[in-house]
N, C-alpha and C positions, 0 to 999 in steps of 0.2 A: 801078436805081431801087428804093430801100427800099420795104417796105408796113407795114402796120400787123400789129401782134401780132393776128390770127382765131383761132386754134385750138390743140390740145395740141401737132399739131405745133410751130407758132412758141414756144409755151414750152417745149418741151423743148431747142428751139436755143438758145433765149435760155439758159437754167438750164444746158446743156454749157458753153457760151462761157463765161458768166459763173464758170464752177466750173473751168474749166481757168484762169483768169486767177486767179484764187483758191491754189490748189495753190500755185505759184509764187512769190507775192506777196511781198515783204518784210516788209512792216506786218502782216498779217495770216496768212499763210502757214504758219506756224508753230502759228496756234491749232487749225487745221485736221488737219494732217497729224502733227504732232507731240504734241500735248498729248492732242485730241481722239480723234488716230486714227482718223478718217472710214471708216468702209464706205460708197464712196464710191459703191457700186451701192445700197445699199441708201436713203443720202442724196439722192442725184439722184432715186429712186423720190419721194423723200417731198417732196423740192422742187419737181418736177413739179406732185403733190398740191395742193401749197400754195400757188403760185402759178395754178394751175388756178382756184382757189377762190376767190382774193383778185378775178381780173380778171372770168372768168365766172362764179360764185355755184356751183358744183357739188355743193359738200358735200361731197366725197370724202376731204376732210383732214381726219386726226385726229389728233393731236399737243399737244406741251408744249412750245414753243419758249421758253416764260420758262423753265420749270426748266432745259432743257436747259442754255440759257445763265448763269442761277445758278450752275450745278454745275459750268461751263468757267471762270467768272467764280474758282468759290472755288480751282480748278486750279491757274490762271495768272492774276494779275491781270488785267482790261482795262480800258482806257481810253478816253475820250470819241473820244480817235485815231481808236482801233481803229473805232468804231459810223462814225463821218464817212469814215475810207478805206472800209470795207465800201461805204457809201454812193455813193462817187466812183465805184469801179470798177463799181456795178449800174447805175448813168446811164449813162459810158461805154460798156459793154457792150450796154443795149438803145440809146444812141443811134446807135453803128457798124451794127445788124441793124435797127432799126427806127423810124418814125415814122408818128404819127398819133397818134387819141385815145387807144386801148388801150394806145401806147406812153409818149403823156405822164401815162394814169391810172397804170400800173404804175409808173414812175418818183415818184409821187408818194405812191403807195399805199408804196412802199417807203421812201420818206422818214418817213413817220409812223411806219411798223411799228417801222425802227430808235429812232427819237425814243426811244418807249415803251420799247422793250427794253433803250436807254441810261440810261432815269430806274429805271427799276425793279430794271438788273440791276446798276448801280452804287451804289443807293443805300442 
């Protein structure tokens, strides 16, 4: 029986799963490990953060995910693909480990973030 996303622990599961499926990927794989070149301790750190923050309010995140993304963007082109697979596989991902509310806010919470990060870092 699945539970609902409570605490750092279940985002830190969530954010491993979801980042090993990542590494691999086809669509997306490559912006990651190749272009980007992920300190992937150092990334999972900050995505912990950040998702920490989005679902329970923490504060603890401090970051620049638009530029980061601008700056991957002027690298290697991306595409609306790219923002919608990133997408697919973060639903996927928490809907295999999780459901409930904290799992359909996250899910949806990461739908907008992408939205935004696609209008702004392609435009």
């Amino acid at each position: 029986m699945k539970t609902d996303i409570r605490n750092k622990r279940d985002i830190e599961k969530l954010v491993n799963a979801f980042y090993e499926k990542v590494k691999t990927d086809e669509v997306i794989g490559y912006l990651f490990t190749d272009v980007a070149k992920v300190n992937w301790e150092f990334h999972l750190s900050k995505m912990y953060n950040f998702w920490k923050n989005i679902l329970f309010y923490t504060a603890n995140y401090n970051g620049s995910p638009m530029a980061v993304h601008k700056e991957l963007h002027q690298k290697s082109t991306m595409t609306q693909e790219h923002f919608q697979h990133w997408n697919i596989l973060f639903n996927e991902t928490v809907d295999k480990l999780f459901e409930g509310a904290k799992a359909d806010e996250i899910k949806n919470r990461a739908s907008n973030i992408a939205q935004v990060m696609m209008y702004k870092t392609l435009a």
